[in-house]
C-alpha positions as CSV (number, residue, x, y, z in Angstrom):
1,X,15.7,-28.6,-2.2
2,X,16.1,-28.1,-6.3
3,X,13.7,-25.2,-6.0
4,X,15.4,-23.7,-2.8
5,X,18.7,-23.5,-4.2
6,X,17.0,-22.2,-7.9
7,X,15.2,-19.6,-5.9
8,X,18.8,-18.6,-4.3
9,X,20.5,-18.7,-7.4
10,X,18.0,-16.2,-8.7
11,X,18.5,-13.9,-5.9
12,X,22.0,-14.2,-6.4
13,X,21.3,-13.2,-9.9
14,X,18.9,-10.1,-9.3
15,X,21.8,-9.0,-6.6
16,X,24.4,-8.8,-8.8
17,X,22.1,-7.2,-11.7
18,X,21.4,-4.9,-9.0
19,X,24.8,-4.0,-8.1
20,X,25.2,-3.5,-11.9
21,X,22.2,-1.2,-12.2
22,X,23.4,0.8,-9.1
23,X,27.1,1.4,-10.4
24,X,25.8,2.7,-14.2
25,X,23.3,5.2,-12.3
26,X,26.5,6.5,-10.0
27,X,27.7,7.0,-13.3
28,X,25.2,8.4,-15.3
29,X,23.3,10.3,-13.0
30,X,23.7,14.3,-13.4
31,X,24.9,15.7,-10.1
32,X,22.2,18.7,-10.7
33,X,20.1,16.3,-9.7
34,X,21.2,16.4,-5.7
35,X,23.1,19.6,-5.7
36,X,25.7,21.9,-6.6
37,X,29.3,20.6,-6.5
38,X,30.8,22.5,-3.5
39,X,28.9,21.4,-1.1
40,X,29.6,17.2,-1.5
41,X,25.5,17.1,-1.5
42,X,26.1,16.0,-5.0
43,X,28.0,12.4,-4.2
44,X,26.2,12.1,-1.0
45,X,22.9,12.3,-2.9
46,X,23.3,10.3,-5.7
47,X,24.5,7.7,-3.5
48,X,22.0,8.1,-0.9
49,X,19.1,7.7,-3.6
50,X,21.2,4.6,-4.8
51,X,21.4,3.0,-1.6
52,X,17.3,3.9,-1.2
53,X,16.3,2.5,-4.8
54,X,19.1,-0.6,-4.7
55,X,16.8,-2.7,-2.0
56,X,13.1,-2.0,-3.9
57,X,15.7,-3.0,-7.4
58,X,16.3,-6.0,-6.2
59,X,13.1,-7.3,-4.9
60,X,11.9,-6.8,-8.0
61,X,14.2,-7.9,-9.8
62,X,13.9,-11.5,-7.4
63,X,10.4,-11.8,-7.9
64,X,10.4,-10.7,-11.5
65,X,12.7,-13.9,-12.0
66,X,11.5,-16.3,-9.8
67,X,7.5,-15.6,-11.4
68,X,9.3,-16.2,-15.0
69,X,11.0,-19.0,-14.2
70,X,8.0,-20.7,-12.3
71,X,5.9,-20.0,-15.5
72,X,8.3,-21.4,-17.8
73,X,8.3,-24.4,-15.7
74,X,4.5,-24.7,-15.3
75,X,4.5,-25.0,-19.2
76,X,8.0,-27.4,-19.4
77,X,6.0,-29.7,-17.4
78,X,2.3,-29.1,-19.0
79,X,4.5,-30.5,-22.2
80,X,5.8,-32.8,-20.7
81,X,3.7,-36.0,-19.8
């Protein structure tokens, strides 16, 4: 149950890193990108490719975290006898 609700908190964690990730590249992202200005493609692109990248973000991000914290367990308990 300790690992299911680690393993939860983690995704918890990669979501909201996600969501962070996602808001700084709305901001940051040049609208040349997806666009010229007049025609809205520029907003609806950038958050089109946000909404595309966010899921693929935070898979990675999940397992990414869960592999680094099993590891770091595997040698807290190789440590400890």
């Amino acid at each position: 149950m300790k690992n299911l609700l680690t393993i939860a908190g983690l995704a918890l964690l990669a979501a909201l890193l996600t969501a962070i990730l996602a808001f700084m590249a709305l901001e940051l992202m040049p609208c040349s990108w997806f666009g010229s200005h007049s025609e809205g493609a520029c907003g609806y692109g950038a958050v089109f490719a946000v909404m595309g990248a966010a899921p693929i973000v935070f898979l990675l991000l999940t397992a990414v975290l869960c592999i680094g914290y099993a590891r770091r367990r595997g040698k807290q308990a190789q440590l400890d006898p």
